[in-house]
C-alpha positions in Angstrom: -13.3 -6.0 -9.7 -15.3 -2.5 -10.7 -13.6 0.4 -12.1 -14.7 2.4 -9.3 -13.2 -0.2 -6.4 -9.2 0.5 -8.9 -9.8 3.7 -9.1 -10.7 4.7 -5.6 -7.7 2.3 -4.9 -5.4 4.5 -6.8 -6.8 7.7 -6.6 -4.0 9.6 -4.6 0.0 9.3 -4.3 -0.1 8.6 -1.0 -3.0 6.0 -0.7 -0.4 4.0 -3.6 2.4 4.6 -0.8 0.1 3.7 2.1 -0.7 0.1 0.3 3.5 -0.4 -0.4 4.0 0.5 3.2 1.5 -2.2 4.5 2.7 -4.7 2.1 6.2 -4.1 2.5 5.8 -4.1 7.0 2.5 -6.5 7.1 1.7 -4.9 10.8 2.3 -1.2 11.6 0.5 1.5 13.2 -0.4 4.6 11.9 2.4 6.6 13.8 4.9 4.8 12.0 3.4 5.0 8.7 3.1 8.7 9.2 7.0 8.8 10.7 7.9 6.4 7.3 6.2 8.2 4.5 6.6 12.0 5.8 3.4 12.4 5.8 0.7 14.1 8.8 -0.8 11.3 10.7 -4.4 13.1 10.2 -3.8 12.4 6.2 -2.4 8.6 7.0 -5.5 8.1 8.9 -7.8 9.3 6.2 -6.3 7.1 3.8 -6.0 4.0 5.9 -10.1 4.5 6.7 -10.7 4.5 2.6 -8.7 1.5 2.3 -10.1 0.3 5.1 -14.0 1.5 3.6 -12.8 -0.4 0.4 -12.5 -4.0 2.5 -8.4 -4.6 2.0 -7.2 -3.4 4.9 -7.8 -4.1 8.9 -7.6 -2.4 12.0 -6.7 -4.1 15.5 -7.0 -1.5 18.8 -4.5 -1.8 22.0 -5.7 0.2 23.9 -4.7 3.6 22.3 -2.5 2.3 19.8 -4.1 1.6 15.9 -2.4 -1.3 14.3 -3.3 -1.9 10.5 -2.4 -4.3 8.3 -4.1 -5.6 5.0 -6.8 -8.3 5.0 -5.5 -11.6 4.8 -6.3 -14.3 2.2 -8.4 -11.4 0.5 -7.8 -12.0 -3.6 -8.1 -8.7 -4.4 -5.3 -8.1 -1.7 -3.0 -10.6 -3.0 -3.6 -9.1 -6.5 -2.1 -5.8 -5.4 0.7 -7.4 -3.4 1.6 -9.2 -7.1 0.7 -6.1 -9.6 3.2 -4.3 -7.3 5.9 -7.1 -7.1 5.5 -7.2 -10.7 5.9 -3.7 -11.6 8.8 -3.7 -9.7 10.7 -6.7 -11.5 9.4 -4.8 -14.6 11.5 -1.9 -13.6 14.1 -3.6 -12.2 14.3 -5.4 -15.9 13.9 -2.0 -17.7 16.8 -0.6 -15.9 18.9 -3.4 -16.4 18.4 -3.9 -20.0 19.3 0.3 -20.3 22.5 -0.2 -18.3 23.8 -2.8 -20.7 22.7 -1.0 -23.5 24.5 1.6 -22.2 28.0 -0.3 -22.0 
């Protein structure tokens, strides 16, 4: 994996919320994700086309209506679905250890 592939990835806040939204609901259009995250849909769309430039995520038209979801069976996608899961029980752990600290 290049440098320029993680930090393209990463490169904006909401491109990082973008990716935890697909993870998190698979499937979704880009309405939703815009409705979800607060964000304009002309700034959702941006972002899904870079990740979708990038090769982790996919686009499937009905008609009008733009559902995307990540690319399936892709390693680099199931290496961001697991750095995230991880960060995540690393928080969860941090906060837990504080609170009983704390006691």
């Amino acid at each position: 994996m290049s440098i320029d592939f993680i930090e393209d990835l990463f490169s904006s806040r909401i491109r990082v919320r973008v990716l935890r939204a697909l993870i998190k609901y698979k499937e979704v259009n880009i309405t939703k994700l815009s409705r979800e995250l607060g964000v304009n849909y002309k700034v959702i769309e941006y972002h899904v086309e870079a990740l979708k430039r990038l090769g982790i995520a996919e686009e499937k038209r009905f008609g009008r209506i733009r559902i995307i979801r990540l690319s399936e069976g892709d390693p680099r996608v199931l290496a961001i679905e697991r750095f995230f899961s991880e960060l995540e029980h690393a928080f969860m752990n941090q906060s837990d250890s504080r609170s009983q600290g704390s006691s």
